[in-house]
C-alpha positions as CSV (number, residue, x, y, z in Angstrom):
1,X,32.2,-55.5,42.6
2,X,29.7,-53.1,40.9
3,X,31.0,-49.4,40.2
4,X,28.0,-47.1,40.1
5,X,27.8,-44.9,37.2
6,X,24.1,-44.1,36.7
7,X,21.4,-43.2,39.7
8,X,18.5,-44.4,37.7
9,X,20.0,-47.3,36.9
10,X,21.5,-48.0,40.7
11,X,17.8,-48.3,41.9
12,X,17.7,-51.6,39.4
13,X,20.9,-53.1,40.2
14,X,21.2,-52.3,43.9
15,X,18.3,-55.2,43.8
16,X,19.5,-57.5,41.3
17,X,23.2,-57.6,41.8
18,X,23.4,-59.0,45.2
19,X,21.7,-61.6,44.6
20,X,24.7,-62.7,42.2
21,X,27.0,-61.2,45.1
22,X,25.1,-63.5,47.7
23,X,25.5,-66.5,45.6
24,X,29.5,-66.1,45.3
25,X,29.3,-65.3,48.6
26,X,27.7,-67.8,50.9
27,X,29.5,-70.8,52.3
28,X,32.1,-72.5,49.9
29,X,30.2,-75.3,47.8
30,X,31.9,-78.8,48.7
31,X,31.2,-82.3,46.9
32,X,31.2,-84.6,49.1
33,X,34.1,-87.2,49.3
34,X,33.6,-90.5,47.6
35,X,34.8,-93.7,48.6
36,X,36.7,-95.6,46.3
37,X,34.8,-97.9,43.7
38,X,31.3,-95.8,44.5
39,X,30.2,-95.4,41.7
40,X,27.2,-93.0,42.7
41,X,26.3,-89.8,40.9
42,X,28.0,-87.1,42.3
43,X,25.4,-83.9,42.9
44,X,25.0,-80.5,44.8
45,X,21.8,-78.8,44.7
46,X,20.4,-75.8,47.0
47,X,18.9,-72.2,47.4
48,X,21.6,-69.8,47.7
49,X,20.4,-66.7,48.3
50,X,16.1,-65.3,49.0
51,X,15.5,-62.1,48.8
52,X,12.6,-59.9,49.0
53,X,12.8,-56.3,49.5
54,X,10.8,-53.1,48.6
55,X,12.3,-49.9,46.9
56,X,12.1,-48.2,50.3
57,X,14.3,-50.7,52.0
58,X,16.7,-50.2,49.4
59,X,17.2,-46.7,49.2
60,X,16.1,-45.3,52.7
61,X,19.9,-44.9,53.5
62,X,20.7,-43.9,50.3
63,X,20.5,-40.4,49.9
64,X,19.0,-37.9,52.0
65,X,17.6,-35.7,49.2
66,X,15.2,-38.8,48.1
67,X,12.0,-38.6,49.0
68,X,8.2,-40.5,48.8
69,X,5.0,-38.7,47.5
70,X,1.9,-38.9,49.1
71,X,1.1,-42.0,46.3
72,X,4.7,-43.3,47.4
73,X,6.0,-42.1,43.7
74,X,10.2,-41.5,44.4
75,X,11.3,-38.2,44.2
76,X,15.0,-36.6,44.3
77,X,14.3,-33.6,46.3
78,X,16.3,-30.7,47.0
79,X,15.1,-27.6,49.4
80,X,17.2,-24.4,50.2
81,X,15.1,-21.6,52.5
82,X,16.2,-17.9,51.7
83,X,15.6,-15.8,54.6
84,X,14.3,-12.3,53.8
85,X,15.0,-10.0,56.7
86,X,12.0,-8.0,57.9
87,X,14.1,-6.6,61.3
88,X,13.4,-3.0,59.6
89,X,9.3,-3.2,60.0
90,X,9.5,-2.0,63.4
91,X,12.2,0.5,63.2
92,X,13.1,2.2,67.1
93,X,14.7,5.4,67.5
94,X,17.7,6.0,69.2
95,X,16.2,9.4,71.3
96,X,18.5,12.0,72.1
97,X,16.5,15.3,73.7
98,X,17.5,17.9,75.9
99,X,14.7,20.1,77.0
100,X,14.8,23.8,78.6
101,X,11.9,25.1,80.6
102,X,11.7,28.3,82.0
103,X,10.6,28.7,85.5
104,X,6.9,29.3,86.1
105,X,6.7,33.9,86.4
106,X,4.8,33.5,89.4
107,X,8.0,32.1,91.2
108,X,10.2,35.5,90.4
109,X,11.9,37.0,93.3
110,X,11.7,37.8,96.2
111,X,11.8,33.5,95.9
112,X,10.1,32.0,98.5
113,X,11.8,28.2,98.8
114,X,9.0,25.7,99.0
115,X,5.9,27.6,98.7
116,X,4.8,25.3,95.5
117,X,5.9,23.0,93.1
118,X,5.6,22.8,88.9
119,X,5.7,20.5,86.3
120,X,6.4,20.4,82.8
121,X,5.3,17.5,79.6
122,X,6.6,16.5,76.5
123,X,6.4,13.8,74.2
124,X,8.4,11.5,72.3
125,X,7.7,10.0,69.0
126,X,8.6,6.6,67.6
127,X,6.5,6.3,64.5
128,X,9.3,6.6,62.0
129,X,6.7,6.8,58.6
130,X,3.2,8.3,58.4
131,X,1.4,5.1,57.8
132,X,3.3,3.3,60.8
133,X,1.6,2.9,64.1
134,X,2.8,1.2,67.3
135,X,0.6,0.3,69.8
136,X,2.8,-2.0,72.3
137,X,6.6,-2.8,72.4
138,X,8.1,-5.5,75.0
139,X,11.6,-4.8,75.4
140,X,14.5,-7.3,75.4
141,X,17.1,-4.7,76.0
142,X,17.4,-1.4,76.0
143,X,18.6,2.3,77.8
144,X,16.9,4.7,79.0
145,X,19.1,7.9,80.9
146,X,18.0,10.6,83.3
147,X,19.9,13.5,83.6
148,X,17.4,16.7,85.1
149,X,19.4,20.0,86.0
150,X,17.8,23.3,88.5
151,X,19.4,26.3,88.1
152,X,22.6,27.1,89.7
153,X,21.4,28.0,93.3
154,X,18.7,26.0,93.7
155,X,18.2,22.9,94.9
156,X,15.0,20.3,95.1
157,X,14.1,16.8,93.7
158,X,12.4,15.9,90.4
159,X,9.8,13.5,89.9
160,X,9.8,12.0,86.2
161,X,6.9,10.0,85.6
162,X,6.1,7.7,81.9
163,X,2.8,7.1,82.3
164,X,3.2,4.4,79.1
165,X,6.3,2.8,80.0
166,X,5.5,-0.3,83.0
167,X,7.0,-2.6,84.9
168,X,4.9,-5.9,86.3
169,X,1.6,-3.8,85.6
170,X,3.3,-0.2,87.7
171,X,3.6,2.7,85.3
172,X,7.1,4.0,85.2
173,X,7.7,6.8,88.1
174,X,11.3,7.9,89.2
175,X,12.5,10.7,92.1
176,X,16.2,11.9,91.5
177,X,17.4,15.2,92.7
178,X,19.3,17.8,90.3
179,X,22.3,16.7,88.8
180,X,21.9,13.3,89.4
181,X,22.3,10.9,86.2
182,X,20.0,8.1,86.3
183,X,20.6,4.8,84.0
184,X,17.6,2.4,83.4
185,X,18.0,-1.2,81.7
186,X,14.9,-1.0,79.4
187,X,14.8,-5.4,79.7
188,X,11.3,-6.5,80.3
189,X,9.4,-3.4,80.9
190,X,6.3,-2.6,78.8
191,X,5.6,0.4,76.3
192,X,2.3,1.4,75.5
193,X,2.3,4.4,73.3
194,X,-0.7,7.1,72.9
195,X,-2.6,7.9,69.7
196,X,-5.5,9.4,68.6
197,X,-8.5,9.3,65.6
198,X,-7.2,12.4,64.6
199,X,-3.4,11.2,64.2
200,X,-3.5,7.9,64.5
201,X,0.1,7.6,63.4
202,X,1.8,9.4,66.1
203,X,3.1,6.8,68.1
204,X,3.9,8.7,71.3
205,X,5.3,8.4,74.9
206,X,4.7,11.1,77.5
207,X,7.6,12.6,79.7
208,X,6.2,14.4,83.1
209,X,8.5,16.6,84.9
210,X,7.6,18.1,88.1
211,X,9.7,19.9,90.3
212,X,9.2,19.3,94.1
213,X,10.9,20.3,97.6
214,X,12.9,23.0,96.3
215,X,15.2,25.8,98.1
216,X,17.5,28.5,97.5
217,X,17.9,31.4,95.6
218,X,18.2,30.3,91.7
219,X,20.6,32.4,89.4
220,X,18.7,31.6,86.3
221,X,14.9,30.9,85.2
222,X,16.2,27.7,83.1
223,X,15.2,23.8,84.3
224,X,16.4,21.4,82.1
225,X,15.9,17.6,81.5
226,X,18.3,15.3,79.3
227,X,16.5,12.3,78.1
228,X,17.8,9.3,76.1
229,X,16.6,5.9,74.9
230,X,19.2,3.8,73.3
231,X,20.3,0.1,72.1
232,X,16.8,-0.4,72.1
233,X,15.3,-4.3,70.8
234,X,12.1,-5.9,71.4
235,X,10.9,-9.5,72.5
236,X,7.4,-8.6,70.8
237,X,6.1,-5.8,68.8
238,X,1.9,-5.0,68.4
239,X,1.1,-2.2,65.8
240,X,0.3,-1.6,62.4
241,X,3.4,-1.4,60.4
242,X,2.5,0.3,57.1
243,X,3.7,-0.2,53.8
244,X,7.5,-1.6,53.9
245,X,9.3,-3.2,51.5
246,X,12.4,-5.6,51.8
247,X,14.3,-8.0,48.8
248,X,16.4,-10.5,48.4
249,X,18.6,-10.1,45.2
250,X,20.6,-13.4,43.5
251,X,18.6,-15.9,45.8
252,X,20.9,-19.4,44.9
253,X,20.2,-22.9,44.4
254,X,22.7,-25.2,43.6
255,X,21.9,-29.6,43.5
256,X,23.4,-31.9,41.8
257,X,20.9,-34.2,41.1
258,X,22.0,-34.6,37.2
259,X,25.4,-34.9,38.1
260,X,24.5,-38.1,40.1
261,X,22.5,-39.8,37.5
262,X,24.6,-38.9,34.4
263,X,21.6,-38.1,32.0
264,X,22.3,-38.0,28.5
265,X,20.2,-38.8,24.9
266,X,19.3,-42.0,26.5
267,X,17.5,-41.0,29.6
268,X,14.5,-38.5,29.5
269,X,12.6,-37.2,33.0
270,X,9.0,-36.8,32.0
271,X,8.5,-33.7,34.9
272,X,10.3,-31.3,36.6
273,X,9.0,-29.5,39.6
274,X,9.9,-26.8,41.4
275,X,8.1,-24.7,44.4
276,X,8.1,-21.7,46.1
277,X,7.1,-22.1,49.3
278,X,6.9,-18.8,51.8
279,X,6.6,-19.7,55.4
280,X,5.3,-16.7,57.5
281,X,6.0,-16.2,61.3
282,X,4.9,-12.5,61.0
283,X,2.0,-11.3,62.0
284,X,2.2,-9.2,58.7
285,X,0.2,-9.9,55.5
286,X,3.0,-9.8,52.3
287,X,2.8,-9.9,48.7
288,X,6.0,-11.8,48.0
289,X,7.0,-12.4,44.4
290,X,10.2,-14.6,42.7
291,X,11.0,-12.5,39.3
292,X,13.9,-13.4,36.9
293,X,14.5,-16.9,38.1
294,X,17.2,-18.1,36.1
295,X,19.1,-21.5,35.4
296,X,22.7,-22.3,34.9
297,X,24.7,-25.1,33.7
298,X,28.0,-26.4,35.1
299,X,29.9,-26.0,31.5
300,X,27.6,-22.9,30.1
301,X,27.4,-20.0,32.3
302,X,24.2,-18.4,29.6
303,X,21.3,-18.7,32.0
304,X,17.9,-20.7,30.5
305,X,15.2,-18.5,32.1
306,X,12.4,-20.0,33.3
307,X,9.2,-19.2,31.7
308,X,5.7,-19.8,32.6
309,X,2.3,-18.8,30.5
310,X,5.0,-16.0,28.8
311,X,5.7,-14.5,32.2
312,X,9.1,-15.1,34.6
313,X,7.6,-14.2,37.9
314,X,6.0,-16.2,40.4
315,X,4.0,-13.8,42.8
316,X,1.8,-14.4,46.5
317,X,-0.6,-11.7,45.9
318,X,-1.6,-12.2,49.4
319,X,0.4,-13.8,51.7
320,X,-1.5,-14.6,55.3
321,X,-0.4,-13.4,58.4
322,X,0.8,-15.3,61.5
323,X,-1.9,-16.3,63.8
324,X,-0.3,-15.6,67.5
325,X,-0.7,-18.6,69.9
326,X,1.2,-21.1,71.0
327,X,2.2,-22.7,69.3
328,X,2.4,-19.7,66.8
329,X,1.0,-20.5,63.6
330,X,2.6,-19.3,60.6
331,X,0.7,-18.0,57.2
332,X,1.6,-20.1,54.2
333,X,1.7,-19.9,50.7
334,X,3.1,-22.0,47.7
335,X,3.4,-22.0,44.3
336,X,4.0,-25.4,41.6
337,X,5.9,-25.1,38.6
338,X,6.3,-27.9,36.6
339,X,5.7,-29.2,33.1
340,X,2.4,-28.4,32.6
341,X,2.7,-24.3,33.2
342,X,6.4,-23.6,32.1
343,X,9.3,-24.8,30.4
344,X,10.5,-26.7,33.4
345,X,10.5,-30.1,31.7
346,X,13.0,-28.4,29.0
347,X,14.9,-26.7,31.8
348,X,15.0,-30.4,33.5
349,X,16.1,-32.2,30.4
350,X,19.4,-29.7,30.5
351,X,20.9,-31.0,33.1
352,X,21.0,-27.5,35.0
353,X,23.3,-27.0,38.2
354,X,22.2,-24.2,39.8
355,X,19.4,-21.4,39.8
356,X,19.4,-17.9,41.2
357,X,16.2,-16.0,41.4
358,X,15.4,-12.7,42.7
359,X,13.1,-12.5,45.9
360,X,10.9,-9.2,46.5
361,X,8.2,-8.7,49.1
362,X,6.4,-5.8,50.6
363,X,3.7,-5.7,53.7
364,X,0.5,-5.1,53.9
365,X,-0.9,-5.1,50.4
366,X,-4.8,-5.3,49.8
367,X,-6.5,-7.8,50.9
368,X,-8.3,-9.9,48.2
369,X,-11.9,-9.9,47.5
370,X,-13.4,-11.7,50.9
371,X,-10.6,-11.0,52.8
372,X,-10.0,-8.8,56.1
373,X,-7.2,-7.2,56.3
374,X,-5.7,-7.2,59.9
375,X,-6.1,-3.7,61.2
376,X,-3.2,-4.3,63.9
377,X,0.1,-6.4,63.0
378,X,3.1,-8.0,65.2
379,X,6.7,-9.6,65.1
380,X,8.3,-11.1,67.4
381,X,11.9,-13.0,67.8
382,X,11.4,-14.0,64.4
383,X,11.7,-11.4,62.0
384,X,12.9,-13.0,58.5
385,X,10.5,-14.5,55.9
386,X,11.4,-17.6,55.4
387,X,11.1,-18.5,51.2
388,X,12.0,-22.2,50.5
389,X,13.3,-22.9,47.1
390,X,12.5,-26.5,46.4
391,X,13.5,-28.8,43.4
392,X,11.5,-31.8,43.4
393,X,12.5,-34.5,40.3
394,X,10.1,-37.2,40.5
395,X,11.2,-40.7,39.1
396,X,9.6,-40.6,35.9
397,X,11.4,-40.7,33.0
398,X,12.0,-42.8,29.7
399,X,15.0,-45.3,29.3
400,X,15.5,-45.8,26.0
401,X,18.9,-48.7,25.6
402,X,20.5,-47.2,28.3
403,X,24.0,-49.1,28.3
404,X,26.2,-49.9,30.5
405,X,28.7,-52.6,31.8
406,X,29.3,-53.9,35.9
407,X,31.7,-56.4,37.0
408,X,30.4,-59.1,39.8
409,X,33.1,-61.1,41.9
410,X,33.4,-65.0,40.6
411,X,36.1,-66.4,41.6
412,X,35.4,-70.2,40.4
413,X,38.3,-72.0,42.2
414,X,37.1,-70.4,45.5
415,X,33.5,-71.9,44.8
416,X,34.5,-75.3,45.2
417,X,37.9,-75.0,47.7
418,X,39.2,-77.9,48.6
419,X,37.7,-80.2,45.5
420,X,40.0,-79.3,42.5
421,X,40.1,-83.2,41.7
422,X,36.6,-83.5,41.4
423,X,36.0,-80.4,39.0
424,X,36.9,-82.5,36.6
425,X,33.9,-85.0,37.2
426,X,32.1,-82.3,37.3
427,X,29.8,-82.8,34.1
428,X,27.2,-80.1,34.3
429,X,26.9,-76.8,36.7
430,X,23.7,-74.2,36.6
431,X,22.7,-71.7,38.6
432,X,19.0,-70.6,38.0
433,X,17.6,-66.9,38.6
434,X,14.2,-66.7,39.6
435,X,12.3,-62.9,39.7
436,X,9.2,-61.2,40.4
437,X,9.8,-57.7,39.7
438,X,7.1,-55.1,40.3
439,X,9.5,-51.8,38.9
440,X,8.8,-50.9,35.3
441,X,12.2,-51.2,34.0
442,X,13.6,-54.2,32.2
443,X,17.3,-55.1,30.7
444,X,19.0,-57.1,28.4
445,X,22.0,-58.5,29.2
446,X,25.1,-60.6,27.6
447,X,27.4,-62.0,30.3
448,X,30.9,-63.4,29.7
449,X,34.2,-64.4,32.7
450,X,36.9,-63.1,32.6
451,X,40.4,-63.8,33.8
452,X,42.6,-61.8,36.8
453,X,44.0,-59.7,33.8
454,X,40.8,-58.7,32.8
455,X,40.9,-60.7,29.4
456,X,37.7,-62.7,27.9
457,X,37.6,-66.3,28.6
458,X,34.6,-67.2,27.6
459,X,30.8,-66.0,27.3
460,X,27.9,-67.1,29.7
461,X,25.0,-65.4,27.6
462,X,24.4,-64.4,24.5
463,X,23.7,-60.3,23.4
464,X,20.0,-59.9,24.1
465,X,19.4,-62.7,26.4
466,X,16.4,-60.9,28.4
467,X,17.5,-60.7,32.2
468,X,14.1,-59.2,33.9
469,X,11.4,-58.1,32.4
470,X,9.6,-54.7,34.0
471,X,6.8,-55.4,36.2
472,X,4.1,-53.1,37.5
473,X,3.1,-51.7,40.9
474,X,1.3,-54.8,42.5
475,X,1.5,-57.0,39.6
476,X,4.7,-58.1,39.5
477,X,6.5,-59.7,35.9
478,X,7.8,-63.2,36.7
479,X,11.2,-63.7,34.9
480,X,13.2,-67.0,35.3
481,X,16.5,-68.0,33.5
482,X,19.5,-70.4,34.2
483,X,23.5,-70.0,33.5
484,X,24.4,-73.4,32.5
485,X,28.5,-74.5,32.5
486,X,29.4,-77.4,30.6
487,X,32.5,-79.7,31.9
488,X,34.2,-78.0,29.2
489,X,33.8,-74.5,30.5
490,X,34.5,-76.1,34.0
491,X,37.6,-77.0,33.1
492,X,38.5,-73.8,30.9
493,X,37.2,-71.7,33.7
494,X,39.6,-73.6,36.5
495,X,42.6,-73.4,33.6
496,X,42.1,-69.7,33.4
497,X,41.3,-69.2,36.8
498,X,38.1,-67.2,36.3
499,X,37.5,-64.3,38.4
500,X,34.7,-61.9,37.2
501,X,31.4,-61.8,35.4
502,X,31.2,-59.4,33.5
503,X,27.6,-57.9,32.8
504,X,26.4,-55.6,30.2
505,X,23.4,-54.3,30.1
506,X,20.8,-52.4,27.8
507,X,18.5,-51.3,29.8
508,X,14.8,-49.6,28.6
509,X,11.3,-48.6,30.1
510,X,8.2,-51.2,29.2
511,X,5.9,-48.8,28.8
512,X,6.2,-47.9,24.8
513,X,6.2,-44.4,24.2
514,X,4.7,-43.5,28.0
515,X,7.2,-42.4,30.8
516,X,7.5,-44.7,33.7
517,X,6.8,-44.0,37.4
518,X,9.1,-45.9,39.8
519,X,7.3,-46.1,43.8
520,X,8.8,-46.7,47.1
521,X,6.1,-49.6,48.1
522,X,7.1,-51.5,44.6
523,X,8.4,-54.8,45.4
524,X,11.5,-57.2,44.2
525,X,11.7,-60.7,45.0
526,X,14.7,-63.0,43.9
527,X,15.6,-66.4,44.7
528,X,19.1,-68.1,43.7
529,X,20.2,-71.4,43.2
530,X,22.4,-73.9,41.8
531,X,23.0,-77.5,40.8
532,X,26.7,-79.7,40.0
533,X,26.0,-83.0,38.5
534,X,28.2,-85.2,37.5
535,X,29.6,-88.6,38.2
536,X,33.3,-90.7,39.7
537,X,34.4,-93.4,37.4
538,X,34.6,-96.7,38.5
């Protein structure tokens, strides 16, 4: 059966080899019995194998890296996304604060136990840099701890109220008395902060205090309030986040595209392409760039870097922002390099195995010419820029005698089982090959059987017998030989008992000096058949 040994080369054969497969294949070929003194010519003729099949039925279950362009041109593609983590954009602080008030002068002994009530304010920040503003958090998780204290000989209730922090549209209000520790789960509730024109950056809730329905006779002037927020995350974030930057160092792609195919001096790909593309789920303008992208062979660890117009970087100047909704609508951005603005088509023609580039990104840049900036930004559960790496080969490339050698079951006995008697009537045997080939490849073949040791018996077709001829896209090359067997090699084929054709092909591009395209809607047709004539003697 056929070994595969070249990729290229496998899109060919995989269409004209089982037609040969199909002929040895089919039912057994029996001569019919004669009777005795019939002296009638003895003959089998017949179609043994159709077929008519496009590139895409042949390779759709071939490998799931292949792909069709937009013009149905075959591609080998390869993708491999690099996430760059933006979780630090908005940053939340783990609050710790422990404040002392005094008690209000007017309330200095003689104490009289209930004759008002006080309060006290303070504020904490989240903004965590001076160009970072937030304007609404909705909390997944989070902890927020109560813990007010009265001095020692007093005793009352305290009413802590958020006025920014709400739950199902009710602002945040609490009544505890002193020296109780209240724990609140943070999940779901809403935080609104408070800023101003004149410091728009300082993101701010504000903690009310107010002491109530107090008695006794305090020891001490000093009220106290413990206040923490901790483990804090968000299910959505509305701000402005500032300048921020994030990287991605070493991003790797590894393929093995030229592996599979086994280039060498023979086989040239006319382009190579690879992308950048940046998928944005952040409400966040970037400029993204890929710097110092690098390839490496399997057997030479010296990186080829890849250059394009004299520079190495390939940069998103402006990358959109999301557009919330829902569905959400991510920015997008890509970038083509190929042969006709780098070295790529060099690079290709290496044979790499792997690349590693270096990923850099930082938010909010300015906005192009034309462009308006977003003057507020979100994230939500998706915080990583997502940066594809893709390596896209199209099928394009020259052939020039590309050789190579397969081996097709023929086991001649098994042919015609059961009628070893009459082989040797058997004057003349042909099979004919007719093609319509639309793929622009065409090979020249010799053909010769060989034995179950693997030794020569004898040849079937010459060196340089033409096999197909390459076709084009919709106008399809007709080709149409025969394999003729004399009653000599009948018999020499049954004495040796003939197992194997062996093929050997050269195979080249019809195009001259121009590369050749091979598409997923090109078509092969092939029809097999044979003929035994001979006759029984009298």
């Amino acid at each position: 059966m056929m070994k595969r040994n070249s990729f290229v080369l496998y899109l060919f054969l995989l269409m004209v080899t089982p037609a040969l497969l199909v002929s040895c294949q089919q039912d057994d070929i029996v001569i019919n019995e004669l009777q005795e003194d019939d002296g009638r010519e003895l003959a089998f003729a017949g179609p043994l194998a159709s077929i008519d099949f496009s590139v895409y039925d042949m390779i759709e279950d071939l490998d799931e890296n292949l792909w069709f362009g937009g013009d149905s041109l075959v591609y080998y593609l390869h993708r491999e996304p690099v996430m760059v983590s933006w979780s630090h954009l908005v940053t939340l602080p783990e609050v710790y604060e422990f404040w002392t008030f005094s008690m209000p002068t007017e309330l200095a002994a003689p104490f009289k136990a209930g004759t008002t009530e006080w309060d006290y304010s303070e504020e904490v920040m989240f903004s965590h840099q001076d160009d970072v503003r937030y304007d609404q958090l909705l909390m997944k998780r989070g902890q927020m701890i109560l813990s007010p204290r009265l001095p020692m000989g007093l005793s009352g209730s305290v009413r802590i109220q958020i006025p920014e922090v709400s739950s199902n549209g009710e602002a945040f209000e609490i009544v505890l008395q002193s020296g109780d520790d209240e724990y609140i789960d943070l999940s779901g509730y809403q935080l609104d902060f408070t800023s101003n024109e004149v410091e728009p950056y300082r993101s701010r809730l504000t903690v009310n205090f107010k002491v109530e329905d107090f008695s006794g006779f305090p020891m001490s002037d000093q009220v106290t309030l413990g206040f923490q927020m901790r483990d804090m995350d968000y299910e959505s974030a509305y701000g402005y986040f500032g300048y921020q930057e994030a990287d991605e160092m070493d991003a790797s792609l590894s393929f093995d595209f030229f592996d599979e195919i086994e280039f060498d001096e023979h086989i040239d790909i006319a382009d190579f392409e690879m992308d950048v593309e940046v998928y944005n789920s952040i409400g966040v303008p970037f400029y993204v760039e890929a710097t110092n992208i690098r390839f490496f062979h399997a057997d030479d660890e010296t990186p080829v870097l890849l250059e394009m117009n004299d520079e190495s970087t390939i940069g998103f100047d402006y990358l959109p922002a999301a557009t919330a909704g829902n569905p959400l609508i991510p920015g997008y951005g890509n970038f083509i390099v190929n042969g006709s603005n780098s070295n790529a088509v060099e690079i290709g023609n290496s044979s790499p195995a792997r690349m590693l580039a270096d990923i850099y990104a930082s938010s909010n840049p300015e906005a192009p010419a034309g462009v308006e900036a977003p003057d507020q930004n979100f994230i939500f559960s998706e915080r990583d820029l997502e940066v594809d790496l893709v390596l896209k080969v199209p099928f394009y490339f020259w052939a020039d005698t590309y050789a190579r050698m397969d081996t097709v079951e023929f086991d001649f006995m098994d042919i015609i089982d059961g009628s070893e008697d009459e082989v040797d009537h058997v004057e003349v045997a042909e099979v004919f090959f007719d093609f319509e080939n639309e793929l622009p490849i065409q090979i020249e073949v010799a053909a010769w059987v060989i034995d179950a040791e693997g030794q020569k018996v004898d040849d079937l077709l010459d060196a340089n017998t033409e096999f197909v001829k390459g076709g084009d896209k919709g106008a399809p090359a007709a080709t149409s030989f025969k394999v003729g067997l004399t009653a000599a090699q009948i018999s020499l084929f049954k004495q040796r008992e003939v197992k194997n054709i062996v093929l050997a092909y050269e195979l080249s591009t019809s195009k001259g000096s121009t590369a050749v395209k091979i598409y997923g809607d090109s078509r092969f047709r092939a029809k097999v058949s044979a003929e035994l004539n001979g006759s029984m003697p009298q």
